[in-house]
C-alpha positions in Angstrom: 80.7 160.4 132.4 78.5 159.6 129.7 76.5 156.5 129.8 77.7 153.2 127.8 76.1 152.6 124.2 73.5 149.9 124.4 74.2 146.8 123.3 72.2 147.1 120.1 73.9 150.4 119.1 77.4 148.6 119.3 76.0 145.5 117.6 74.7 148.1 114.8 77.9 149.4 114.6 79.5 146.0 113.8 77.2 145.0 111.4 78.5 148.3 109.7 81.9 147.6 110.2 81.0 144.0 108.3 78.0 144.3 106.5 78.4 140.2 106.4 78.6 139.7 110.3 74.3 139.2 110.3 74.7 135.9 107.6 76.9 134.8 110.5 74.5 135.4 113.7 71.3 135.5 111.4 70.0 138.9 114.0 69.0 142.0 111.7 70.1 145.1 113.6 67.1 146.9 112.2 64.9 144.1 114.0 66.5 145.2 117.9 64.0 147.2 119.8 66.0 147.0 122.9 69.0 145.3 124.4 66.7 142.3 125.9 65.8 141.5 122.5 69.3 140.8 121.1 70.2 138.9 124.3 67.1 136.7 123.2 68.1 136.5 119.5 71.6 135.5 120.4 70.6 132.8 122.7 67.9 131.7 120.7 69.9 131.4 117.6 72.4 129.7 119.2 70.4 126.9 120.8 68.3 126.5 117.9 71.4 126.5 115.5 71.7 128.7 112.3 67.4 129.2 111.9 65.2 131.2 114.7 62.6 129.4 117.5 59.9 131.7 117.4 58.8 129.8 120.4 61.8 129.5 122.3 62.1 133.5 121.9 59.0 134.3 123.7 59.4 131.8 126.1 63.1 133.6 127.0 61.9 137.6 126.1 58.4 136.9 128.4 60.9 136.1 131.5 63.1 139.4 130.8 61.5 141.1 134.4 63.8 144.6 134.8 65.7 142.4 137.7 66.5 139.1 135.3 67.7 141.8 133.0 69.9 143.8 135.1 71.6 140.5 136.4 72.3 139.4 132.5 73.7 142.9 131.9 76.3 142.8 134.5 76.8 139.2 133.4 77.6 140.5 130.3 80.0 143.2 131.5 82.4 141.5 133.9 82.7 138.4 130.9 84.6 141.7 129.1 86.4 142.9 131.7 87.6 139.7 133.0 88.2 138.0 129.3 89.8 141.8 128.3 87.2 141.0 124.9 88.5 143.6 122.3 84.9 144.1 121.0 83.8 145.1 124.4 80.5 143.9 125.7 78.7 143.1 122.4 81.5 140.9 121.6 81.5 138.8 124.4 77.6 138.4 124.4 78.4 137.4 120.1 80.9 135.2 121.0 81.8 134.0 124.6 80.9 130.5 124.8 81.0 130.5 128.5 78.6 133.4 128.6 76.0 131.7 126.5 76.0 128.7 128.9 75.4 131.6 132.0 72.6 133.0 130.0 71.2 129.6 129.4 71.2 128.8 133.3 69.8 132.2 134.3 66.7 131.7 132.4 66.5 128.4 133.0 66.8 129.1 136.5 63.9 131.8 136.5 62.0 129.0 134.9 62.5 126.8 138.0 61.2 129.8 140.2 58.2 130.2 138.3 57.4 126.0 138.9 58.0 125.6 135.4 60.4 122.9 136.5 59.7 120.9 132.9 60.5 123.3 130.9 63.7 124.6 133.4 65.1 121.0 132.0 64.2 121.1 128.7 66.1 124.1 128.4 69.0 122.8 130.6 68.9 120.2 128.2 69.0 122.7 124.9 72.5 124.7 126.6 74.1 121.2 127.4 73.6 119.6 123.4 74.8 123.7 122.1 77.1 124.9 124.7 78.3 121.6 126.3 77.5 122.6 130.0 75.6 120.8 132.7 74.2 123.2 134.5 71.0 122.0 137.0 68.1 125.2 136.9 67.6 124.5 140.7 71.5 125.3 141.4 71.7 129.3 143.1 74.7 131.4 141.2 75.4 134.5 142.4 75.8 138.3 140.4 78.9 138.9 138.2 80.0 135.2 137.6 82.4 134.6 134.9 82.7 130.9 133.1 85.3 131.0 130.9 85.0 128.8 128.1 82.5 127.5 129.6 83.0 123.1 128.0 82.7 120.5 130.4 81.3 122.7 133.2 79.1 120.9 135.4 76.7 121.9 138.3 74.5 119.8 140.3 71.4 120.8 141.5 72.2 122.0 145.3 75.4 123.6 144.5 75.7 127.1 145.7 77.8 130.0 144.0 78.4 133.4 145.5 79.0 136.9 143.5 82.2 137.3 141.8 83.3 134.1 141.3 85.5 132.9 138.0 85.3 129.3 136.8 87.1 128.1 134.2 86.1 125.3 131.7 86.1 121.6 133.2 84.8 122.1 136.9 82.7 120.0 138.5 80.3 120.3 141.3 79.7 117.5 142.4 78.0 114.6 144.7 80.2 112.1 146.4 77.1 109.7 146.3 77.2 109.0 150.3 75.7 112.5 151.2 72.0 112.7 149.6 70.7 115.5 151.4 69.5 119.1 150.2 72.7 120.8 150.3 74.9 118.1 148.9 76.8 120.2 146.2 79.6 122.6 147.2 79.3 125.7 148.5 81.5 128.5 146.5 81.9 131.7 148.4 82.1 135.4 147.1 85.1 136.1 144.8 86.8 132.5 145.0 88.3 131.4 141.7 88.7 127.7 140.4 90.9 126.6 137.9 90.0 124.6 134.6 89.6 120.9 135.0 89.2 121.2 139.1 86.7 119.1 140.8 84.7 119.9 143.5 82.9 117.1 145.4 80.6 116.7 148.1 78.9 119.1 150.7 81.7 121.0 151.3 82.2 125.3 150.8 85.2 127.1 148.7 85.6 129.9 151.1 85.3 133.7 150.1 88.9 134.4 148.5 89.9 131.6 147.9 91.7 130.1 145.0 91.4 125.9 143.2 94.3 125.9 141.3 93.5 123.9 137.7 93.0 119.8 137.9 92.5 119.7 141.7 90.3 117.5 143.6 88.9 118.8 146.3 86.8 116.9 148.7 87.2 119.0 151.9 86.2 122.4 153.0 88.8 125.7 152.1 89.3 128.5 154.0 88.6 131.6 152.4 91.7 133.5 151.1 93.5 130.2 151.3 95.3 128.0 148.0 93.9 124.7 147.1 96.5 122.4 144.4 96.9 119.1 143.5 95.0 115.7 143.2 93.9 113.9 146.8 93.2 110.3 145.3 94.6 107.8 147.3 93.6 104.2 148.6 91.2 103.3 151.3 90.9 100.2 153.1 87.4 98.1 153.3 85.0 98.3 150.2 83.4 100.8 148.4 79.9 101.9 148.2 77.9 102.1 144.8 74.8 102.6 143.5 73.7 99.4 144.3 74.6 99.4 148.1 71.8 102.8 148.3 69.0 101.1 147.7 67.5 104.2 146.9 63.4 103.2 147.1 62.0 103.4 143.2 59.1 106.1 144.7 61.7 108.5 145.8 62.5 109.0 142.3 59.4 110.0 141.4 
């Protein structure tokens, strides 16, 4: 079988197809040396709006070790298969919101690694104002994820997600404000799949499988394989905690 065109060479091929597709993404094909550079350009364009960050493109090509970029290559190619993009993989790495907002995370995340935790938020902070997804850098996602759409997507900073997994826009991982400690986020198992709008609360794990229909609230563990559907709000008795009733001391958020 011969081996896949790069990324580049499809993007070329595009830009021939349209010669006006390059006033739309402002990237020159002639100015690709390699598929890590357009993966830059288009992130960079599109957190920086229509001009170029010189800056913010070395920062992201000077973190493109071979394994960062063999994780956003297969990033790239199940957000095709999975979204059945007609352009193949150049297309969705264009165009795919969701995509950009993975991108964003994975080199915000080898940010965080490096103890660049400042600049890990900073650029959290960029994909949230272009992309409109929360995504924490310290949060661990696993190979071959697919966000579809990727608006309204939110990710706190302990939360957990194994390889294979499809989220659709609107989740939430999220704290239920009583359990502060490090693994307080859910856990998502390999290959699980939750629905647009679901919400996800609490220290609790989305086993291998297993499917969150869209709008459900889940607050309790799911077996893996299993079906979790529907809203779970109802009324307890007694008082609720807030913020205030924490007392969180002001040095541990330091």
């Amino acid at each position: 079988m011969p081996p896949s065109p790069s990324l580049v060479s499809g993007y070329a091929a595009l830009c021939a197809e349209d010669p006006a597709l390059p006033a739309f993404t402002g990237i020159d094909p002639a100015s690709l040396a390699d598929d890590g550079a357009l993966i830059v350009a288009v992130l960079t364009r599109a957190l920086h709006g229509s001009g170029a960050d010189a800056g913010l493109g070395a920062l992201l090509h000077g973190l493109l070790a071979p394994d960062l970029l063999a994780l956003l290559g297969e990033d790239i190619a199940v957000t095709a298969l999975r979204d059945a993009d007609p352009l193949g993989k150049v297309g969705s790495l264009l165009f795919a919101n969701g995509l950009h907002c993975l991108l964003g995370y994975r080199f915000g995340h080898a940010l965080h690694r490096a103890g660049r935790d400042a600049a890990a938020l900073a650029l959290k902070t960029r994909v949230l104002r272009a992309f409109g997804a929360d995504i924490m850098p310290a949060a661990r996602i696993g190979r071959r994820v697919w966000i579809d759409h990727g608006l309204g997507i939110v990710i706190g900073q302990t939360a957990v997600i194994g390889d294979d997994v499809s989220l659709w826009h609107g989740v939430t991982l999220g704290t239920n404000l009583v359990d502060r400690g490090p693994a307080r986020h859910p856990r998502i198992e390999d290959g699980a799949v939750i629905g647009a709008g679901a919400k996800l609360i609490g220290p609790i794990t989305i086993g291998a499988g297993a499917v969150v229909a869209s709008g459900a609230v889940v607050t309790e563990t799911v077996a893996p394989a299993s079906l979790a559907v529907g809203p779970r709000a109802r009324l307890l008795p007694g008082r609720a905690r807030s913020h205030a009733d924490l007392q969180i001391p002001i040095g541990e958020l330091e």
